[in-house]
C-alpha positions in Angstrom: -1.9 -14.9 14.2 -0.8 -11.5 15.5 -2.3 -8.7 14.4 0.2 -6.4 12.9 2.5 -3.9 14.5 1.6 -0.7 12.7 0.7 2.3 14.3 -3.0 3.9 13.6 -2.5 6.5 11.5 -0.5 4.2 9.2 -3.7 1.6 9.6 -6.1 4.0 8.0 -3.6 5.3 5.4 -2.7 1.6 4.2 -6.0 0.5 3.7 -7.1 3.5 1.9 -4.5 3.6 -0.5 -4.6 -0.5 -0.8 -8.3 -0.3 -1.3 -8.8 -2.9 2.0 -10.6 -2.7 4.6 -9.1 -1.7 7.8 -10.1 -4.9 9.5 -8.7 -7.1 6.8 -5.5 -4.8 6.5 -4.8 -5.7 10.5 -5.5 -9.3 9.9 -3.8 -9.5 6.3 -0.4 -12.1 6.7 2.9 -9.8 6.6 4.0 -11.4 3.2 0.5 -10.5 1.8 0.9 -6.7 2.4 4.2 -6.8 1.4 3.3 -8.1 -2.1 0.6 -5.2 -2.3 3.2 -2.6 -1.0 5.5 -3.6 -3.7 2.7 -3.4 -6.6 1.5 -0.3 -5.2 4.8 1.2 -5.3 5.9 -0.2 -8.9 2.5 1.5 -10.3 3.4 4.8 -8.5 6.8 4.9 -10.0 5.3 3.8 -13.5 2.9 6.8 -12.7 5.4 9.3 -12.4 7.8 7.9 -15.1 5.0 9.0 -17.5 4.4 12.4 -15.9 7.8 13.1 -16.7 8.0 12.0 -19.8 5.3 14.4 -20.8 6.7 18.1 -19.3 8.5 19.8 -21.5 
């Protein structure tokens, strides 16, 4: 398996915010950090649905 095609700086930036190591991230199958991307972002958005719900 290839590692994947992601540039550096989006390497690093990945596996801090997925909580991975970097070494693991590289290695990790496509549909894998998909899946993560996609629960990552669906807890961001619930994030900031309740942020606004809260300014007046």
């Amino acid at each position: 398996m290839r590692p994947l095609q992601i540039s550096p700086e989006t390497a690093v930036k990945l596996s801090e915010k997925l909580g991975v190591p970097l070494e693991h991230l590289m290695h990790m199958p496509q549909h894998i950090l998909l899946q993560k991307l996609a629960e990552l972002a669906k807890e961001e958005a619930g994030k900031q649905d309740g942020d606004e719900g809260t300014k007046s």
